[in-house]
C-alpha positions as CSV (number, residue, x, y, z in Angstrom):
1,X,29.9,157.0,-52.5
2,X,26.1,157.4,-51.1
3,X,25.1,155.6,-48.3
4,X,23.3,152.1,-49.5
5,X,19.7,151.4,-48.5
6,X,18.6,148.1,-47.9
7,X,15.3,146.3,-46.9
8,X,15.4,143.7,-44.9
9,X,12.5,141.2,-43.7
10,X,12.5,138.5,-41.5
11,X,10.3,137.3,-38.8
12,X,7.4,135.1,-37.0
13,X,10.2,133.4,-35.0
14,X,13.4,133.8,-33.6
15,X,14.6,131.5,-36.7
16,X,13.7,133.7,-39.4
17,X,14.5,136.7,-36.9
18,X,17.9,136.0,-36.1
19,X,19.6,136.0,-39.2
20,X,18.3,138.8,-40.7
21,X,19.7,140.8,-38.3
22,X,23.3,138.9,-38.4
23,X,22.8,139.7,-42.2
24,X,22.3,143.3,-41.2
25,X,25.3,143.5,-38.8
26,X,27.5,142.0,-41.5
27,X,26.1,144.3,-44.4
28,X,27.1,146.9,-41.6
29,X,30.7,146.2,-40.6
30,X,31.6,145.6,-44.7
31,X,29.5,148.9,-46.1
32,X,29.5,151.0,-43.4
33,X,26.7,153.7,-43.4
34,X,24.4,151.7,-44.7
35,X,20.6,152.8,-43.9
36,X,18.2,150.1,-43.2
37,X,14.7,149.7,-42.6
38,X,13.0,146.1,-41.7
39,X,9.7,145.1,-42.4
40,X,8.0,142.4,-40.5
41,X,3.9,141.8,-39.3
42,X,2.2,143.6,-37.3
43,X,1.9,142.4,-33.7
44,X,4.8,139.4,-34.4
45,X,7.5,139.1,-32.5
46,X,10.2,140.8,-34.9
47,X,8.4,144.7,-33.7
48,X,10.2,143.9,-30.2
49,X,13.2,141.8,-31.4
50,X,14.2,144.1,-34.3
51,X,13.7,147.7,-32.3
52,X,15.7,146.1,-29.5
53,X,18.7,145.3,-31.8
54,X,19.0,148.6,-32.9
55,X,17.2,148.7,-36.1
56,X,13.7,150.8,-37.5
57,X,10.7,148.0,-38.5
58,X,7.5,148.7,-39.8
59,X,4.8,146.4,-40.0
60,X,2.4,144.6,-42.4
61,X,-0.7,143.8,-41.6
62,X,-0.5,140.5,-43.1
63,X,-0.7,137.0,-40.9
64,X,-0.2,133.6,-41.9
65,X,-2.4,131.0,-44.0
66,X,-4.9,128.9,-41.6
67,X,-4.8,125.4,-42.8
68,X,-8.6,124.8,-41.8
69,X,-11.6,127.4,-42.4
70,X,-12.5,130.1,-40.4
71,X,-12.5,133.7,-40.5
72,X,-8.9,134.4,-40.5
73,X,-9.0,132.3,-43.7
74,X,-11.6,134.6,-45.4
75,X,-10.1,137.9,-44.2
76,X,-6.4,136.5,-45.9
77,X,-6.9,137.7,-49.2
78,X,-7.9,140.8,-47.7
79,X,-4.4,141.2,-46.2
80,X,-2.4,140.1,-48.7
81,X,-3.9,142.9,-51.0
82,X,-3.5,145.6,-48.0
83,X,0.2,144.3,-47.8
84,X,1.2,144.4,-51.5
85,X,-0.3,147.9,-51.5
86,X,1.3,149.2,-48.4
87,X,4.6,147.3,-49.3
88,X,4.8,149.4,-52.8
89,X,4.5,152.6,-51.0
90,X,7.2,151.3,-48.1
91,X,9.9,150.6,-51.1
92,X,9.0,153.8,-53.3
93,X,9.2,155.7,-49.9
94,X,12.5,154.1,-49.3
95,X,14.1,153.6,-52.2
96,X,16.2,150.0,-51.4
97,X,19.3,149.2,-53.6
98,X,18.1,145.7,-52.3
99,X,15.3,143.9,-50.4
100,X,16.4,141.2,-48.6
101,X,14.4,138.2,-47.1
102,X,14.7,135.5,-44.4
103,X,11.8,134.3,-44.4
104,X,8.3,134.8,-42.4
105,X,4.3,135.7,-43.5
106,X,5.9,139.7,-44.4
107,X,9.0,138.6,-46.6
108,X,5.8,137.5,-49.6
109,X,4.5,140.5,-50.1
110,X,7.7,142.9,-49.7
111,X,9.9,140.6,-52.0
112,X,7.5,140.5,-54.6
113,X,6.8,143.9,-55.0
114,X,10.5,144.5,-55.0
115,X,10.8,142.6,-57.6
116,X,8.4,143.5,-60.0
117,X,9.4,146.9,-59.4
118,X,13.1,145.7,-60.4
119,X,14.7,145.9,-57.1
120,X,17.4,143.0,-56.5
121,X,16.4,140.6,-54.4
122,X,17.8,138.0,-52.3
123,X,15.8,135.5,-49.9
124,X,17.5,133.4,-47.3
125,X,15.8,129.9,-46.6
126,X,17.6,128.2,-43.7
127,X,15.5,125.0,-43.7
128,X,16.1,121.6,-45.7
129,X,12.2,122.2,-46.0
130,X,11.4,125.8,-47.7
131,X,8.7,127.8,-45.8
132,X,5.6,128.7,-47.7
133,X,6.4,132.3,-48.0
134,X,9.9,131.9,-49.4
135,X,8.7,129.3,-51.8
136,X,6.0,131.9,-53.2
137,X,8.8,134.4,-53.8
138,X,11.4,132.5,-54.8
139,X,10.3,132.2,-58.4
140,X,10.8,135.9,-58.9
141,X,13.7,136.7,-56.9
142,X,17.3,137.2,-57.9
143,X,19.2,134.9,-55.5
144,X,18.3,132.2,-52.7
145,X,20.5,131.6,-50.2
146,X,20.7,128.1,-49.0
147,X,21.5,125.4,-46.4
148,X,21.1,122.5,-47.6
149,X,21.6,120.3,-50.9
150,X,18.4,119.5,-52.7
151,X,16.4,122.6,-52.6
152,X,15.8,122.9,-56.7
153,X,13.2,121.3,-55.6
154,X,11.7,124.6,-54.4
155,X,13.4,127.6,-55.8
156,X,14.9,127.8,-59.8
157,X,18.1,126.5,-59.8
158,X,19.4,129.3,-61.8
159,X,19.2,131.5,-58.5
160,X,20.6,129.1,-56.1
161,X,23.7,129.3,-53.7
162,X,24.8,127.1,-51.2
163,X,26.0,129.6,-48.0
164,X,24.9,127.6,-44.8
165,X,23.0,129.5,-42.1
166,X,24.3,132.5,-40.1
167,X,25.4,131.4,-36.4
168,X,26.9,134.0,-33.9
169,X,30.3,132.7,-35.1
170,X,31.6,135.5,-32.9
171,X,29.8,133.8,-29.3
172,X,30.4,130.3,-30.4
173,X,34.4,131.2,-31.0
174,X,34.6,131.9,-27.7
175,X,33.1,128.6,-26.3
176,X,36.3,127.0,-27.8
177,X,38.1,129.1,-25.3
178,X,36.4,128.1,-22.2
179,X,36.8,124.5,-22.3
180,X,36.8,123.4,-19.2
181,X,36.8,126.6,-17.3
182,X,34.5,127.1,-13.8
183,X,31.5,128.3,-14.1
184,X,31.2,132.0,-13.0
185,X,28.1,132.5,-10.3
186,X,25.4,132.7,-11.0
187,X,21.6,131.2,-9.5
188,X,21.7,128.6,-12.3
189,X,25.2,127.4,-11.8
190,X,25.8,124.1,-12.7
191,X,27.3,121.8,-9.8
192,X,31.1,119.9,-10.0
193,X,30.3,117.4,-12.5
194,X,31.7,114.2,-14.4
195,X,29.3,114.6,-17.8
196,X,27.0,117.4,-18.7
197,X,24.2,117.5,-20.8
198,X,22.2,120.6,-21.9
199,X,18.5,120.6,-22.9
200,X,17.0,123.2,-24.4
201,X,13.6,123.8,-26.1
202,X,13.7,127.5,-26.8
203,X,12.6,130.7,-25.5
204,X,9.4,129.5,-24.6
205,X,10.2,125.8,-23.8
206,X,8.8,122.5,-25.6
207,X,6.4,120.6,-23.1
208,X,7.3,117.2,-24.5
209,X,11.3,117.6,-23.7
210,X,9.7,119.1,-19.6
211,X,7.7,116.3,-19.6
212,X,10.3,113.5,-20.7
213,X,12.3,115.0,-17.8
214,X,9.4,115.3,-15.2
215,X,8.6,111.5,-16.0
216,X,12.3,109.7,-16.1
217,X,12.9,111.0,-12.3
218,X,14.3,107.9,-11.4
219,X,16.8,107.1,-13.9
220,X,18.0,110.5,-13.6
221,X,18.5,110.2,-9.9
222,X,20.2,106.6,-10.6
223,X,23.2,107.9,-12.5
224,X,24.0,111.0,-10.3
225,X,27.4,111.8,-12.0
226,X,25.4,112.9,-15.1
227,X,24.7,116.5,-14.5
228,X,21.4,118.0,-16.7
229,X,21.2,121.4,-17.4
230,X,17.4,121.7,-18.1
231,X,16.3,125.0,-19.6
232,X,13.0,124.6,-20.1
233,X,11.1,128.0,-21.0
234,X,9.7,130.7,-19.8
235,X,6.0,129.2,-20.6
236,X,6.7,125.9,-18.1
237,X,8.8,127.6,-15.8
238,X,6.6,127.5,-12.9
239,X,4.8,124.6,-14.0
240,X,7.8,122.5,-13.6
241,X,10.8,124.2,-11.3
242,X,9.0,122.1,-8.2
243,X,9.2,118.6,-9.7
244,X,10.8,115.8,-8.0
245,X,13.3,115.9,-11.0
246,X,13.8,119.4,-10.8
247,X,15.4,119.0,-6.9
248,X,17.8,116.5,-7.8
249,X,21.3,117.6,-6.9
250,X,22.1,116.8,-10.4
251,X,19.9,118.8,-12.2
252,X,19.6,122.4,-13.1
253,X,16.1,124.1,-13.9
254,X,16.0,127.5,-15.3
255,X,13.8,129.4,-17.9
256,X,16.5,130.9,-19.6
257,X,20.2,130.5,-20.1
258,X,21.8,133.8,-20.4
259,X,25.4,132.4,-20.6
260,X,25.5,130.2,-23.5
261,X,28.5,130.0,-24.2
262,X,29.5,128.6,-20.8
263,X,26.4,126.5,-21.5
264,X,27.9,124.7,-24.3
265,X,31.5,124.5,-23.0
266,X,29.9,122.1,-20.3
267,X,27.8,120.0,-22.4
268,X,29.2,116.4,-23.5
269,X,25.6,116.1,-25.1
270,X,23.4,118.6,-26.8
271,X,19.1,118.1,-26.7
272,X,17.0,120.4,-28.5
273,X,14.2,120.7,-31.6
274,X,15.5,120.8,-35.0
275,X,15.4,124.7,-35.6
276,X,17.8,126.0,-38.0
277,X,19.6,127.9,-35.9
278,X,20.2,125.0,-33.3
279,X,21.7,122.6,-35.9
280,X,23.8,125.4,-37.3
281,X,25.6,126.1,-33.9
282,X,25.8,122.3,-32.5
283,X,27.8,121.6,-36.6
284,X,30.0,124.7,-36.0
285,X,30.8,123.0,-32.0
286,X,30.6,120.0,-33.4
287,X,28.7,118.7,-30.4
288,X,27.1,115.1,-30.0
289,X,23.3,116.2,-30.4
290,X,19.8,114.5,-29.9
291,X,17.6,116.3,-31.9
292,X,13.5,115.9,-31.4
293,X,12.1,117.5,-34.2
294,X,8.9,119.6,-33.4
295,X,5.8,117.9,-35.2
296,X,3.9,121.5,-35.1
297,X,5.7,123.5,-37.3
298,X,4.7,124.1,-41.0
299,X,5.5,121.2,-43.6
300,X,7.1,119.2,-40.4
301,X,10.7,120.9,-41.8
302,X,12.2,120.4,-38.4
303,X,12.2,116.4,-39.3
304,X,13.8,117.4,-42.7
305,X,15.9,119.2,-40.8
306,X,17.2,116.9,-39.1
307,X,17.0,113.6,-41.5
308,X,19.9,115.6,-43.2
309,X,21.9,115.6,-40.2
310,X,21.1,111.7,-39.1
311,X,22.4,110.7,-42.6
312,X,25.5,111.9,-42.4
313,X,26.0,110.7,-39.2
314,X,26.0,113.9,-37.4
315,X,23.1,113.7,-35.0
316,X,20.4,110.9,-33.5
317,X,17.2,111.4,-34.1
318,X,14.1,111.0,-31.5
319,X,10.2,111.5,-32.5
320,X,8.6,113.7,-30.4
321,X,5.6,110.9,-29.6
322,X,8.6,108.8,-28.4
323,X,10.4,111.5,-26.2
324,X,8.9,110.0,-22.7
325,X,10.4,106.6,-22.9
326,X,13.7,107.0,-25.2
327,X,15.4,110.2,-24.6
328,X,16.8,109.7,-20.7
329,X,18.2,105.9,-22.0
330,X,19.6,107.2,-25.0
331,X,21.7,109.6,-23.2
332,X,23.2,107.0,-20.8
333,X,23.7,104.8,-24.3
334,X,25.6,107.5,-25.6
335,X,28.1,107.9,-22.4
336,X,28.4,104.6,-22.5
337,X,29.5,104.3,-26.3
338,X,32.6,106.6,-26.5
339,X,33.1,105.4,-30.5
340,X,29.0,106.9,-30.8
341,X,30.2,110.6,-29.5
342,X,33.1,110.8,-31.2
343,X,31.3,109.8,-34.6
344,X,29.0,112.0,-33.9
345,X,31.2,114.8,-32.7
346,X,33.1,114.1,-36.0
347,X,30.5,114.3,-38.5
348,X,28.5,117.2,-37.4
349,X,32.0,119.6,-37.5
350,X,32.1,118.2,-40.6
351,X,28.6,119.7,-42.0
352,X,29.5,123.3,-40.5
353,X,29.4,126.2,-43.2
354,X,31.4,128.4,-41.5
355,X,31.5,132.2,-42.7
356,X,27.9,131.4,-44.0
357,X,26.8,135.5,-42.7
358,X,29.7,137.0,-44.7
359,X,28.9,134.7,-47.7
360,X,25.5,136.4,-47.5
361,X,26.3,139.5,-47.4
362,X,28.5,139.1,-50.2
363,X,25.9,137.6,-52.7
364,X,23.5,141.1,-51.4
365,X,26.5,143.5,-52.4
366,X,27.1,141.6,-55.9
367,X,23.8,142.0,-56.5
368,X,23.6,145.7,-55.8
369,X,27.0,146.1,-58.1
370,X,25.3,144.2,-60.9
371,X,21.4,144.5,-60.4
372,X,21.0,143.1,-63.9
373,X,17.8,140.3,-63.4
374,X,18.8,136.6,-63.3
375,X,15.8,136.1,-64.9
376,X,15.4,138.5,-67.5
């Protein structure tokens, strides 16, 4: 049997990043052999992130929409057409059984070629809000990969399949195992404590979620057998690891938190933005969660995001503009209200889509083994 070839694009952030890789590593453990080439956009983060996981990428020079006028707005149409024309010559260079897509500004012009060129195509929106690329493409692909209920609202019903978003299952497993195990040492250790919460605002941090925590020093310091664990990014590292919150003996600062699964074995309460990823990982721990949806992202889909987590019940919702004054009090309201955590707790286990990589990777293969157009 020859070896399949696949295409695989995904990128702009670590959201659209992620999972295209997990979908790579799956397609890679069930077909073994498998040749792969990504695609992503020149000078975006998936040309480090991709190499570094073992995979060949090469670049588009496409960027995404401006919403205002400028220049970069003018020059778009002139890389779209310099993309469609370079992505043509990537796939009849290649040959791909199957482009796949996870979304990001390189997975419009890649898909779209493949599939006027009548290579199967799958895209993989993990947002209750679909991302403007993936909504371009989805009309002319053969399968979308989804979430969330709801999304005929963006992509043809006909090609829709409900698979959850890929986690690493594998990592998360493990936290289960933990429980309440010491920590192992390390600089960012956190200290004996009674309750434990984790804040996180990604790789490069959220200033709001720093700032809530540089203001509230107080509070924090008035319920001392709360431990925080505050990993606030490596862009406000140094700009807030000398607060007065920072040197309480209950709180933990760090840029990064390289041992996340210890990291969520301690935590009684989950903070974080709304990213797909994040709300697929705190339903498969089924972790109490605040979630404060990032207003800057396109189409605000971290707020639809995670409206369809508050109602079911599975998480509390903060607005960013209200993060100062609310977020330390509704912690202590939640440790306070036992019957709130375990509700909580509950539903979000309950909203989990476990398997959701292998699911994936099962709807590229079928595809591949009957290539016949939805559509056609």
């Amino acid at each position: 049997m020859a070896p399949l070839r696949v295409i695989v694009s995904g990128g702009g952030t670590g959201g659209h990043i992620y999972p295209a890789i997990a979908i790579a590593d799956e397609l890679k453990r069930l077909r073994p052999g498998t040749e792969f080439l990504f695609v992503g956009a020149t000078g975006k983060m998936e040309m480090e992130k991709v190499p570094m996981a073992g995979y060949k990428i090469v670049g588009l020079p496409i960027r995404g929409l401006e919403r205002k006028l400028s220049l970069a707005i003018l020059s778009f149409p002139f890389m779209l057409i310099a993309s469609l024309w370079k992505s043509r010559g990537i796939i009849k260079g290649f040959r791909p059984d199957v482009v796949v897509g996870t979304g990001g500004y390189a997975g419009g012009p890649i898909l779209y070629v493949a599939a006027k060129m009548g290579v199967p195509t799958l895209i993989q929106e993990p947002n209750a809000f679909a991302g403007l690329a993936n909504k371009w493409v989805g009309k002319y692909v053969d399968k979308v990969c989804v979430a969330f209920s709801g999304m005929d609202k963006f992509f043809p019903e006909r090609a829709l399949v409900v698979t959850g978003n890929p986690v690493r299952e594998d990592m998360l497993k493990r936290v289960f195992s933990i429980g309440d195990l010491p920590q192992g040492n390390s600089g960012s250790q956190i200290k004996n404590q009674e309750s434990s919460v984790l804040l996180m605002g990604g790789s490069g941090g959220a200033r709001s979620l720093n700032e809530a925590m540089r203001d509230n020093t107080k509070a924090i310091q008035a319920r001392p057998q709360v431990q925080w664990r505050w990993q606030c990014g490596k862009n406000y590292y140094d700009a807030f690891k000398d607060c007065a919150t920072a040197q309480l003996d209950n709180v933990t600062i760090s840029a990064f938190i390289d041992d996340m699964k210890q990291a969520y074995a301690d935590a009684d309460i989950v903070i974080g933005r709304a990213g797909s990823t994040t709300i697929a990982e705190i339903q498969f721990l089924g972790k109490p969660t605040i979630l404060v949806p990032s207003p800057w992202v396109a189409e605000d889909h971290q707020t639809k995001n995670a409206e369809a987590l508050e109602v079911e019940g599975a998480a509390l919702i903060i607005a960013d503009k209200n993060i100062k004054e609310q977020l330390v009090q509704t912690v202590f309201s939640m440790f306070d209200d036992a019957q709130t955590m375990t509700v909580l707790s509950h539903n979000a286990k309950k909203m989990a889509q476990t398997g959701a990589v292998t699911r994936i990777a099962n709807e590229v293969l079928n595809l591949i083994s009957s290539p016949a157009k939805a559509s056609a």
